[in-house]
N, C-alpha and C positions, 0 to 999 in steps of 0.2 A: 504666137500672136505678139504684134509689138505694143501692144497694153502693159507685158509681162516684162517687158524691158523698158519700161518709162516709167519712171519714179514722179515727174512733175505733171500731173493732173488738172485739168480743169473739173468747175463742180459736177461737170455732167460727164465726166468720163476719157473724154477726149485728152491727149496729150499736147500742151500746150505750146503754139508757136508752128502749129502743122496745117493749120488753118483752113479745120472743118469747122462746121457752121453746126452752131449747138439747137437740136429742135426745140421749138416751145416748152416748155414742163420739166425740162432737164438742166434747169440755173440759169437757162438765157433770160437775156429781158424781156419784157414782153410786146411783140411784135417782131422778134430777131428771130432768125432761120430762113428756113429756104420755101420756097412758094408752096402752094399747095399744088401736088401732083394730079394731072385727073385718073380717078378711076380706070383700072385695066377692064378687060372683061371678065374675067377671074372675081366671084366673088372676095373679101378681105379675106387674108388668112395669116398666119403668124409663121408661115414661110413663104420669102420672097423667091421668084424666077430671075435670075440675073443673064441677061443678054446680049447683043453685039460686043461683045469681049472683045478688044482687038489683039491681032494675031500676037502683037511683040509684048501687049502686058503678060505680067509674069502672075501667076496663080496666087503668091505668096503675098503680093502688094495690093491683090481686090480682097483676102483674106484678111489682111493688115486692116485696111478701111471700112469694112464690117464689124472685126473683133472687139473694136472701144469701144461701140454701140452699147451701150445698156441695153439688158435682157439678152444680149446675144448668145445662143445655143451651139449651136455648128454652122459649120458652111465644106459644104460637097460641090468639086468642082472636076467636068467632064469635058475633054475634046474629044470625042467622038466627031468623024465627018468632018474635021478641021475647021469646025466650028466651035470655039469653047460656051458654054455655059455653066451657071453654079447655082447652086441652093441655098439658103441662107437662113438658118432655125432662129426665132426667136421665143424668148418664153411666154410674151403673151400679144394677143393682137396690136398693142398700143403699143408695145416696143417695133411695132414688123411697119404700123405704118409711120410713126415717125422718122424710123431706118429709112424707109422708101421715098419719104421727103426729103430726108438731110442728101443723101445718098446719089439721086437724080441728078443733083447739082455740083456735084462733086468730081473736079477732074481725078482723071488716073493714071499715076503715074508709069511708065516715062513718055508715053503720047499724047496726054493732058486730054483724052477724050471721053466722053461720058458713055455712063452702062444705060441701057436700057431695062429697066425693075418693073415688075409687074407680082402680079402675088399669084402662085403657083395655082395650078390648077388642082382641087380637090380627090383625092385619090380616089376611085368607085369604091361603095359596098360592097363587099363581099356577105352573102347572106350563105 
């Protein structure tokens, strides 16, 4: 994660001069960040679906852009069907939807194009 290789920090995690947008609650000021996202179908959950990956981004640079997230967990990421997608753990719901705000609006590099986020669909019971 390039959290682990950046010594200069902003309050809220991010490394400074790489110009992600800090969400509400995490040292920005207040009314800075990124819009509010609408609700997916997927009720909230504290893992995100990450989708339309484009073909040329690289695994390691949508992993890069999740990992300075506060509360972040893991993130699993699958090209299956030459369609990439990834999964994205955070520790609690309010780290998963902030992620999902900042995250929305955020290009990727090297195609400058954005992921489609939505919060994972709930695993079934198993009884």
């Amino acid at each position: 994660c390039i959290r682990d290789r950046v010594s200069t920090q902003s309050t809220w995690g991010a490394p400074q001069g790489y110009g992600y947008g800090a969400p509400a609650g995490y040292g920005a000021p207040a009314g800075y960040g990124a819009p509010k996202v609408p609700d997916s179908a997927n009720p909230p959950s504290n893992t995100l679906f990450v989708g339309q990956i484009h073909p040329q981004a690289r695994q390691e640079d949508i992993n890069n852009l999740f990992c300075i997230l506060p509360g972040f967990i893991s993130f699993s990421y699958n090209n299956k069907g030459g369609r990439p997608v990834a999964f994205v753990a955070f520790e609690t719901l309010e780290h998963a939807i902030a992620a999902k705000e900042v995250m929305a609006t955020t290009p990727v590099p090297p195609t400058n194009t954005f992921l489609n986020i939505s919060y994972a669909k709930p695993k079934p019971q198993r009884f």
